[in-house]
C-alpha positions in Angstrom: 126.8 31.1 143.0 125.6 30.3 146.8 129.2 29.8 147.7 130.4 32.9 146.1 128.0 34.8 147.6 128.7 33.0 151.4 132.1 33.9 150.9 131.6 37.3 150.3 130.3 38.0 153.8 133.6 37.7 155.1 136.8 39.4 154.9 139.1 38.8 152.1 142.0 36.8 153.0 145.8 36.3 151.3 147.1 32.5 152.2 150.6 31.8 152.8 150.6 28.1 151.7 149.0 27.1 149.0 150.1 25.0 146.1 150.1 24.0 142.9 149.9 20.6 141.0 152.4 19.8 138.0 150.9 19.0 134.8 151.7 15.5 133.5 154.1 17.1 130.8 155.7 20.0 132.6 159.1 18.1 133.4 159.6 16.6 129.8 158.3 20.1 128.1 160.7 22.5 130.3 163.7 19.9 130.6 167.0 21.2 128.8 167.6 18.6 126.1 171.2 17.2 128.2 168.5 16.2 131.4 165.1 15.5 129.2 165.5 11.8 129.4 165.7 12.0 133.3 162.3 14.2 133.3 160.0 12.7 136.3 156.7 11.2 134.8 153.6 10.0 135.3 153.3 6.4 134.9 150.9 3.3 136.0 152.9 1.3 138.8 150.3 -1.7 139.7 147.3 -0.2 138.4 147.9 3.3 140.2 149.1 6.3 138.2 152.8 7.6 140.1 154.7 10.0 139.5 158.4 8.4 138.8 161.8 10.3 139.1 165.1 8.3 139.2 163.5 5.4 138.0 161.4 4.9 141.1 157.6 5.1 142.1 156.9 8.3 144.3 153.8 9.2 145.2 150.5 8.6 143.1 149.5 11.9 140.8 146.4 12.4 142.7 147.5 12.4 146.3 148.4 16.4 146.1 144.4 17.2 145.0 142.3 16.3 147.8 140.8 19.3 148.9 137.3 18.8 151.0 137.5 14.7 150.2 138.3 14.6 154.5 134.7 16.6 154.9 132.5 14.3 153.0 130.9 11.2 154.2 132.9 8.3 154.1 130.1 6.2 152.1 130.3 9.1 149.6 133.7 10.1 150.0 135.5 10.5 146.4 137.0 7.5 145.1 140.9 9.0 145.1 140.5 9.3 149.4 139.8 5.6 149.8 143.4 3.6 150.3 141.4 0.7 148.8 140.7 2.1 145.3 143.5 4.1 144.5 143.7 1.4 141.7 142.4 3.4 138.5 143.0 7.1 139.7 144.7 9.0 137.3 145.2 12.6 137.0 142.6 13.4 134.3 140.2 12.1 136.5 141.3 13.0 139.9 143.1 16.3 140.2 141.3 19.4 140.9 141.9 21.5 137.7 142.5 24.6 140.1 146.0 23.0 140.7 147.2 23.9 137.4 144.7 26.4 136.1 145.7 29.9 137.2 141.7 31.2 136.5 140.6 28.0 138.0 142.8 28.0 140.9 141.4 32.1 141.5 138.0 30.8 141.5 138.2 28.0 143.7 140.0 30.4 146.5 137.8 33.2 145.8 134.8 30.8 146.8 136.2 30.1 150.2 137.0 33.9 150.8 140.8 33.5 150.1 141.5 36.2 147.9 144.8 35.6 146.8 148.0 33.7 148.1 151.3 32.3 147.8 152.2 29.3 145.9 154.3 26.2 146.4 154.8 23.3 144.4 153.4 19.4 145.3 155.2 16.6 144.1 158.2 18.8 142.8 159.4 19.0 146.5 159.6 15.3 147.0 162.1 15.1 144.5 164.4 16.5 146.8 164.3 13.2 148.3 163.8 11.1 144.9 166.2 12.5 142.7 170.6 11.9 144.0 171.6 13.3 141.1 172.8 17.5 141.3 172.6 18.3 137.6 169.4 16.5 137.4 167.7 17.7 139.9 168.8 20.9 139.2 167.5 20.8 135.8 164.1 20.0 137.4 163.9 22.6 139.4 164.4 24.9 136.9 162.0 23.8 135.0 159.7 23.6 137.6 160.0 27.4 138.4 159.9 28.7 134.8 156.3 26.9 135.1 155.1 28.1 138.5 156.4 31.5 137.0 154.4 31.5 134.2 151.2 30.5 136.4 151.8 33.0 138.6 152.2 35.6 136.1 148.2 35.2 135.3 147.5 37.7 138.5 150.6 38.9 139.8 148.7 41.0 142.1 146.7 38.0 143.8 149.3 34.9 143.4 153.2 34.9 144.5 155.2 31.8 143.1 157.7 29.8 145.3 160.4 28.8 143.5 163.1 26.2 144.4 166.8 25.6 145.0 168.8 23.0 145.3 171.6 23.4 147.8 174.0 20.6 146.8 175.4 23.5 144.8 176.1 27.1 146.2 176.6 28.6 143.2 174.5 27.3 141.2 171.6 27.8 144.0 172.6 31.6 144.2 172.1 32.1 140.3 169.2 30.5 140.0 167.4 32.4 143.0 168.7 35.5 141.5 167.3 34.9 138.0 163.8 33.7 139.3 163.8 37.1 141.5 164.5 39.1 138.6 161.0 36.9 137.2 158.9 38.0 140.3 159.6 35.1 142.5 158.5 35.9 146.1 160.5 33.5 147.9 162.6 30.4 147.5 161.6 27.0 149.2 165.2 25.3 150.3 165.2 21.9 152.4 164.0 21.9 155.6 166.6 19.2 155.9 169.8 19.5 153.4 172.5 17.1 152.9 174.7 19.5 155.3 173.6 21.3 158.9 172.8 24.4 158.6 175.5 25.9 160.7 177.5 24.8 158.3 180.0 27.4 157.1 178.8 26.7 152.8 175.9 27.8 153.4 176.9 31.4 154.5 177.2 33.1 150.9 173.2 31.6 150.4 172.6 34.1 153.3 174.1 36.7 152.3 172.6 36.5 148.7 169.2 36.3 150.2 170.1 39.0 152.4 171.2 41.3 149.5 168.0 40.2 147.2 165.6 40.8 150.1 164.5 36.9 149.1 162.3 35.2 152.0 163.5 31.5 152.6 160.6 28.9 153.1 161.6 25.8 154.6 158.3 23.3 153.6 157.1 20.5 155.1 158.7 16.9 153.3 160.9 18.9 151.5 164.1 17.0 153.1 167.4 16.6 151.1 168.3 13.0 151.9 170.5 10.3 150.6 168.2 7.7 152.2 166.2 6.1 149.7 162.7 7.3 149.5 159.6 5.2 149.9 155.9 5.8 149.8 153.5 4.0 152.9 150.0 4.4 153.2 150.8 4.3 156.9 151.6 1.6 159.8 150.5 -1.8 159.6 150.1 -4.5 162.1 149.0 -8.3 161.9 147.2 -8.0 165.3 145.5 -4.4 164.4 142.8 -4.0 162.3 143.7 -1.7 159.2 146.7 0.5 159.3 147.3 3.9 161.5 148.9 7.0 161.4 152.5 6.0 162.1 154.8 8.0 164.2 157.1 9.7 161.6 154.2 11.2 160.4 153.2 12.6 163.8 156.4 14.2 164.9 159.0 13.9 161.9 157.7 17.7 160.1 157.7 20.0 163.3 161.2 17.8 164.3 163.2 18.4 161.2 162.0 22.6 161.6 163.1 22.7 165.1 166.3 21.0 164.5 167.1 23.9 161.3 166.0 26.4 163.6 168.1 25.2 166.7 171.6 25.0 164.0 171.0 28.6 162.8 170.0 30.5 165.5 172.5 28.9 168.3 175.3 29.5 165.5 174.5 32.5 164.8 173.0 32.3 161.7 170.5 35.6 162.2 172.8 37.5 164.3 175.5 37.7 161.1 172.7 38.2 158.6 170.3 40.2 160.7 168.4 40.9 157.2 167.7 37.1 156.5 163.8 36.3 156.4 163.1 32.6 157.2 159.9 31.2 157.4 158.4 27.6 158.6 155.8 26.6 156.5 153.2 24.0 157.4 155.1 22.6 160.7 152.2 24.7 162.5 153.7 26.6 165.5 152.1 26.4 168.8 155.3 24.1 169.8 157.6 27.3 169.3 157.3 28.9 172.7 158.6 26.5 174.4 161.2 25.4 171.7 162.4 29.3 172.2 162.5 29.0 175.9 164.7 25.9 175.7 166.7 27.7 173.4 167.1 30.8 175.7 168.1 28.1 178.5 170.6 26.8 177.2 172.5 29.8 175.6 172.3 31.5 179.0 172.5 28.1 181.8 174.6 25.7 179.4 177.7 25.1 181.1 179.0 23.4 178.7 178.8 26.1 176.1 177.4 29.5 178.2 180.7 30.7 179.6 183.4 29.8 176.6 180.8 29.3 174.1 180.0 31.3 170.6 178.1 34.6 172.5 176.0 37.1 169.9 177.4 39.9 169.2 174.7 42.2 170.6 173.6 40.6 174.3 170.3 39.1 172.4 168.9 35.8 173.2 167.8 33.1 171.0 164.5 34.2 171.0 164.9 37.3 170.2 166.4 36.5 166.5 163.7 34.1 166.2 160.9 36.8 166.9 162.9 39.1 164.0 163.8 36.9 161.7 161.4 34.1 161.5 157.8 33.7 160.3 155.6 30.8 161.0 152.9 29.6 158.6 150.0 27.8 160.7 146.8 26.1 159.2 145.2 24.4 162.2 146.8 25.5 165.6 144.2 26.2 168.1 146.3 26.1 170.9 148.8 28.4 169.0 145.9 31.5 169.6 146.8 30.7 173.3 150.3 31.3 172.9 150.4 33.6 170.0 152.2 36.8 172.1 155.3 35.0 173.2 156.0 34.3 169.2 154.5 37.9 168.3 151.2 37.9 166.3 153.3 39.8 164.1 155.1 36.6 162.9 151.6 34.4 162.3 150.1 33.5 159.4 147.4 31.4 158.0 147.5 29.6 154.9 145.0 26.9 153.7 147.1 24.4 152.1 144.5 24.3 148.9 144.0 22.0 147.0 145.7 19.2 149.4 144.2 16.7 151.6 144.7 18.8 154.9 143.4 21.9 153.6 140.6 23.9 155.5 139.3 24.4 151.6 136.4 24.5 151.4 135.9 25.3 154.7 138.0 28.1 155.6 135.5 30.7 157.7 133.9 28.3 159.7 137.6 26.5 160.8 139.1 29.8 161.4 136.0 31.1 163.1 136.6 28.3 165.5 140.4 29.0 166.2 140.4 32.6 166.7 137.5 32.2 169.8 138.3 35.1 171.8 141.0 36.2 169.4 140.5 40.5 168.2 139.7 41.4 164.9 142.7 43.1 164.5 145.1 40.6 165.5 142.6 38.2 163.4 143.0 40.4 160.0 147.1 40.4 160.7 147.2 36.8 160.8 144.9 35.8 157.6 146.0 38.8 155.7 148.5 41.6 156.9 151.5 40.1 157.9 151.5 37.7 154.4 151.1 40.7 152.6 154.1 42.6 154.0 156.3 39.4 154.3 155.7 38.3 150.8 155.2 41.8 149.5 151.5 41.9 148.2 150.1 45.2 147.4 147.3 44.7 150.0 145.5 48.5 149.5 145.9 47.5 145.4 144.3 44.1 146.4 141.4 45.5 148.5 140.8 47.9 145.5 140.4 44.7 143.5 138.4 42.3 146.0 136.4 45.6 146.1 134.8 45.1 143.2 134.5 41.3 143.6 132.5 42.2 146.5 135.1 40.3 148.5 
């Protein structure tokens, strides 16, 4: 009750990135009967319970519940945080029941004054890596968004399901995002990185589609489409260094593969043909854009390589400029980003807390944003944690403040 109570003293907020975790039984319950023997599992791989797709170990069932374990004390820190006793985590044990429990997952948010938000799946967008097969994976991705569908559908009003496509097929990508709009589906998560570049001329009927169904497109972080075979490391290990470290992949592979989609659609003119495409970078963080956009801008106009005989827009814009109208950027923990936030647009921010995984700000939400928005007005503050998700994602935001209303949210 403390917590709820805490919570209330702040202003409701709507997340952009949140997730869910699959149930143990949601591929082989959802599978069409052709694909059911291919339906990703959990199983124990040397004493640690993985999920396996293709045949092959991905990532242990646990990893995508970790919320608050990084706050506690390491001598008290929960078991499933400790690289040393993963052995024995399952998911009974181990995942937050908020992950898969639409009431649950409401009451966990509510206590850290989030409100409501928009949902993306966990493991699901690592078989974009795990899984070669297009049928198959197919398959699994539609059943993975009749479930997220039906989660969603608990409080339509306070929770927004992701769904996903798989590109490897046009057609097939455009029917499905059609069908799961026509269900309520609030955007589709596509590869950040996809078998083709993205100024690749197949993909052009994908934006027009998206253009037509008004259908944000949320490129996720580790959701690359990749026919290199997919491992899981606990990090980087070296005999003469004692206990592993954060390797370098993980430091500046995410924001890398965003800047590289961004860099093929805007300098070939993805935006400036489908001026109505909404794109947004989710989890990449952001305060690395401004720069990324004056590079961009240099180039198109200073390039001589490609700025007197090269592909010109249509309209005498610069790069930037289709980035500041067509692209969001989801942030979680970007202090410098306040800094920097007009030459984006504070108009294009927003916050998400990334519950219930290990980076999220759950439980901690006030007191981390409290500490990134120093100096930042209370206006720009409530677009950022609340506004601009709402009218991107197309929450009801008065019908929601009705409703926290009497929450006393």
């Amino acid at each position: 009750m403390s917590q709820v109570v805490e919570a209330a003293r702040v202003p409701w907020r709507i997340s952009s990135d949140t997730h869910v975790v699959e149930p143990p039984d949601l591929f082989a319950s959802r599978m069409s009967a052709r694909y059911r023997e291919y339906a990703p599992r959990l199983e124990f791989v040397d004493g640690v319970e993985m999920w396996v797709a293709d045949e092959k170990p991905g990532l242990p069932a646990f990893v995508a519940s970790r919320a608050g374990d990084r706050f506690e004390p390491a001598e008290s820190r929960p078991r499933r945080a400790m690289p040393s006793t993963y052995s024995g985590a399952t998911f009974a044990d181990d995942v937050r029941p908020g992950g898969y429990d639409p009431d649950i997952w409401l009451k966990d948010n509510y206590t850290d004054g989030v409100f409501g938000g928009v949902v993306f799946a966990s493991l699901t967008m690592i078989f974009y890596r795990m899984v070669p097969q297009t049928e198959v994976l197919n398959d699994i991705l539609r059943a993975y968004n009749d479930w997220v569908l039906d989660f969603c559908a608990y409080d339509p009003d306070r929770i927004k399901p992701m769904t996903m496509l798989n590109l490897d097929d046009i057609d097939w990508a455009i029917t499905e995002m059609t069908r799961t709009r026509g269900r309520g589906s609030a955007g589709a998560i596509v590869p950040v990185r996809d078998l083709h570049s993205y100024d690749s001329e197949r993909y052009e009927r994908l934006w027009s589609a998206a253009e037509d169904l008004g259908l944000p497109l949320a490129m996720h972080v580790a959701t690359e489409r990749t026919n290199q075979p997919f491992h899981f490391t606990h990090g980087g290990r070296q005999p003469h260094i004692a206990g592993q470290y954060t390797p370098p992949e993980m430091l500046n592979v995410p924001d890398m593969a965003m800047r590289t989609t961004l860099a093929e659609m805007t300098m070939s003119g993805v935006f400036a043909r489908h001026p109505q495409l909404k794109l947004v970078s989710v989890e990449h963080e952001a305060s690395w854009l401004p720069y990324f956009m004056e590079r961009m801008d240099w180039h198109y106009q200073y390039n001589l390589r490609t700025s007197d005989h090269g592909y010109r827009y249509p309209d005498g814009a610069l790069p930037s400029d289709y980035i500041r109208r067509n692209v969001m950027m989801s942030f979680t923990e970007d202090t410098p980003l306040m800094r920097l936030r007009d030459l984006i647009g504070v108009d294009r921010l927003m916050w998400g807390s990334d519950y219930p995984h290990a980076e999220s700000t759950f439980p901690r939400s006030e007191a981390l944003l409290a500490a990134t928005f120093t100096d930042v007005p209370g206006e720009e503050q409530a677009l950022m944690v609340r506004g601009n998700c709402a009218r991107f994602y197309g929450f009801d935001a008065a019908a929601m403040e009705k409703k926290a209303a009497t929450l006393g949210a």
